[in-house]
C-alpha positions in Angstrom: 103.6 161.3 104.7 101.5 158.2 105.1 97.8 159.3 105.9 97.6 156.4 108.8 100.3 157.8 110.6 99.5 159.6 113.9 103.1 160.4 115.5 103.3 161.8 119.3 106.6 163.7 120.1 108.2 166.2 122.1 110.9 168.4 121.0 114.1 170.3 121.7 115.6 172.9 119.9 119.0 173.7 120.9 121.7 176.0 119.6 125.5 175.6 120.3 128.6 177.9 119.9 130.4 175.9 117.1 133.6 175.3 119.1 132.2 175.0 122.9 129.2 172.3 123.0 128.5 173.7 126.9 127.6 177.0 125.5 124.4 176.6 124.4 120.6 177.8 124.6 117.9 175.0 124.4 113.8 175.6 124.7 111.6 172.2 125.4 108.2 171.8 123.3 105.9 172.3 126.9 103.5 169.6 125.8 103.2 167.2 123.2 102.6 167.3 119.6 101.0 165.5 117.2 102.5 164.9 113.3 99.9 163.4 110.7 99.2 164.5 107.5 98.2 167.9 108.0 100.3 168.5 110.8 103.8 168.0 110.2 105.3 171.3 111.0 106.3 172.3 114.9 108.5 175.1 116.5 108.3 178.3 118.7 107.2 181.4 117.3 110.0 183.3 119.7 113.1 181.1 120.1 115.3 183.7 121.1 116.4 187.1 120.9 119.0 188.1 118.3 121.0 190.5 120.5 121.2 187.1 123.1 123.3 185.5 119.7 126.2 187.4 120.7 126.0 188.0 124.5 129.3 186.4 126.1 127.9 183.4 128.2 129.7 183.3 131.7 130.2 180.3 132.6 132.0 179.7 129.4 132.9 183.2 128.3 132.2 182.4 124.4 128.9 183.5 123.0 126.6 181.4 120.8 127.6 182.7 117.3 131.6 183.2 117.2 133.4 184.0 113.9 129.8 183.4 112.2 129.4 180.0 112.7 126.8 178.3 115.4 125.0 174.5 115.2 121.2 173.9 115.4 120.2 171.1 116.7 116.6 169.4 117.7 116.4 166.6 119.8 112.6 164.5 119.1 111.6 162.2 121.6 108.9 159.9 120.6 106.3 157.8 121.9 105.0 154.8 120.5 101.2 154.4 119.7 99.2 151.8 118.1 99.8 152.6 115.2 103.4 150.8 115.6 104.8 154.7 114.4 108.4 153.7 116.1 108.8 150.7 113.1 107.2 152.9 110.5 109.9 156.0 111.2 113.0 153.3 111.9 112.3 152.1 108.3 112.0 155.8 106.6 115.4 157.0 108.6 117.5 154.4 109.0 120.3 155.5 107.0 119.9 158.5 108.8 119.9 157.3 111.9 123.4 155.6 111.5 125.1 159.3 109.6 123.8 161.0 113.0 125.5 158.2 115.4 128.3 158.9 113.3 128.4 162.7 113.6 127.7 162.9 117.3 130.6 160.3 118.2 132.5 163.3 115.9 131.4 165.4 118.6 131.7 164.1 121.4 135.4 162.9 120.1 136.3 166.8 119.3 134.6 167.6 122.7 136.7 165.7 124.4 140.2 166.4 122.1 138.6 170.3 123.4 139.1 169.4 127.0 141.9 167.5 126.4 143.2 170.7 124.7 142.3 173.0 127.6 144.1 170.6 130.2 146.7 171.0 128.2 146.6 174.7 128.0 145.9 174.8 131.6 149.4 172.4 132.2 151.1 174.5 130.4 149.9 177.6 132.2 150.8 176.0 135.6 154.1 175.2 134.1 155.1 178.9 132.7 153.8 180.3 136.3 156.6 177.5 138.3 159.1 178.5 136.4 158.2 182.4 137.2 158.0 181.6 140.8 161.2 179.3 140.3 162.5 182.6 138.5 161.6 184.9 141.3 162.8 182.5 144.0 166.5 182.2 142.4 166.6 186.7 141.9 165.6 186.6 145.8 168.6 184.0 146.8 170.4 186.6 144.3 169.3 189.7 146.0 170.3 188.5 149.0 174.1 187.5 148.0 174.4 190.4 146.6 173.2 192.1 150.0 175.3 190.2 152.0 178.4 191.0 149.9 177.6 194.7 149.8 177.4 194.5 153.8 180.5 192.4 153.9 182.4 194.7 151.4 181.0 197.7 153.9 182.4 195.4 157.0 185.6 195.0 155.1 185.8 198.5 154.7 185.2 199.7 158.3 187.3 196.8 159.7 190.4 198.4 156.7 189.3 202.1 158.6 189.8 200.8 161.8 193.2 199.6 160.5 194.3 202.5 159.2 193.2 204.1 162.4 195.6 201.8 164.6 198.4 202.3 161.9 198.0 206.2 162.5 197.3 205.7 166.1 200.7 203.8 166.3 202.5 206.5 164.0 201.0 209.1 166.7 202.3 207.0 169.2 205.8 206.6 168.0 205.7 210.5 167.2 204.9 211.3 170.8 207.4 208.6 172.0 210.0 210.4 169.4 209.3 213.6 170.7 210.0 212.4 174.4 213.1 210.8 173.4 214.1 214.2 171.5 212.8 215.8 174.7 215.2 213.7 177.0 218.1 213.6 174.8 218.2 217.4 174.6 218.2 217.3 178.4 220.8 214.8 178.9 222.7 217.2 176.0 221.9 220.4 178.3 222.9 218.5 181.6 226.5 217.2 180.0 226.8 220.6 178.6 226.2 222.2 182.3 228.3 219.2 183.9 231.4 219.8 180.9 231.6 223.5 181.1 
């Protein structure tokens, strides 16, 4: 590091679940810091907790490390002084300036094939559940043909009783008449028999 250079920053360190960019933990440096020669490391004695890795975020319900794979990331936010330090660090990182630009249009293009993914999922979803309903709908029309046959088969069968009834009702009928007829002709038999003898 050059021995003139006096750099004034602030700092993010930020850890994201390797699939879900919004699940993520990030911790802000709470006041500047200065780089020069004999300062050029920074960072937090306690980031975070280790068990906290693995807790299920809620919002998101992924945790930070899935499958054993998480990103680190720190953001630097820089001020200029006299020193021109802003020129001085363009020149030393260029190239890695432009690799970064790269990697987070990556990013932000697989965040967004992610989201894309979940609408997808969630289209999906909707359509499986309309075709249940759809499904549940059709065995309700169903159900109800089938209960309107049963009680028109049960009408058809009291309306055939009731037939039956009138056909023995008529049989009775012409029985009883029969029986009359019988009744008189045996009369008429016993009156000609008087009258003849």
């Amino acid at each position: 590091m050059n021995n003139t250079l006096n750099i004034l920053t602030y700092f993010v360190l930020c850890i994201h679940n390797y699939n879900n960019y919004s699940c993520f933990n990030s911790k802000r440096s709470s006041s500047p810091d200065y780089y020069d020669k004999n300062t050029c490391v920074m960072g937090f004695s306690k980031y975070i907790k280790k068990s906290n890795l693995f807790n299920k975020n809620e919002n998101c319900n992924c945790s930070l490390i899935e499958n054993n794979k998480v990103v680190f990331s720190v953001y630097i936010q820089i001020y200029k002084n006299k020193d021109n330090v802003i020129n001085q660090l363009n020149n030393l990182t260029l190239n890695e300036k432009k690799e970064d630009i790269q990697n987070n249009k990556l990013l932000e293009k697989k965040e967004e094939s992610m989201k894309n993914d979940n609408i997808l999922g969630k289209k999906e979803e909707n359509m499986r559940n309309d075709n249940i309903l759809e499904k549940k709908e059709e065995n309700r029309r169903n159900d109800n043909i089938l209960e309107k046959k049963e009680e028109n088969m049960r009408n058809d069968n009291i309306l055939e009783k009731k037939e039956e009834n009138m056909r023995n009702d008529n049989i009775l009928e012409k029985k009883e008449e029969n029986m009359r007829n019988d009744n008189i002709l045996e009369k008429r038999k016993k009156i000609c028999e008087t009258i003849i003898y």
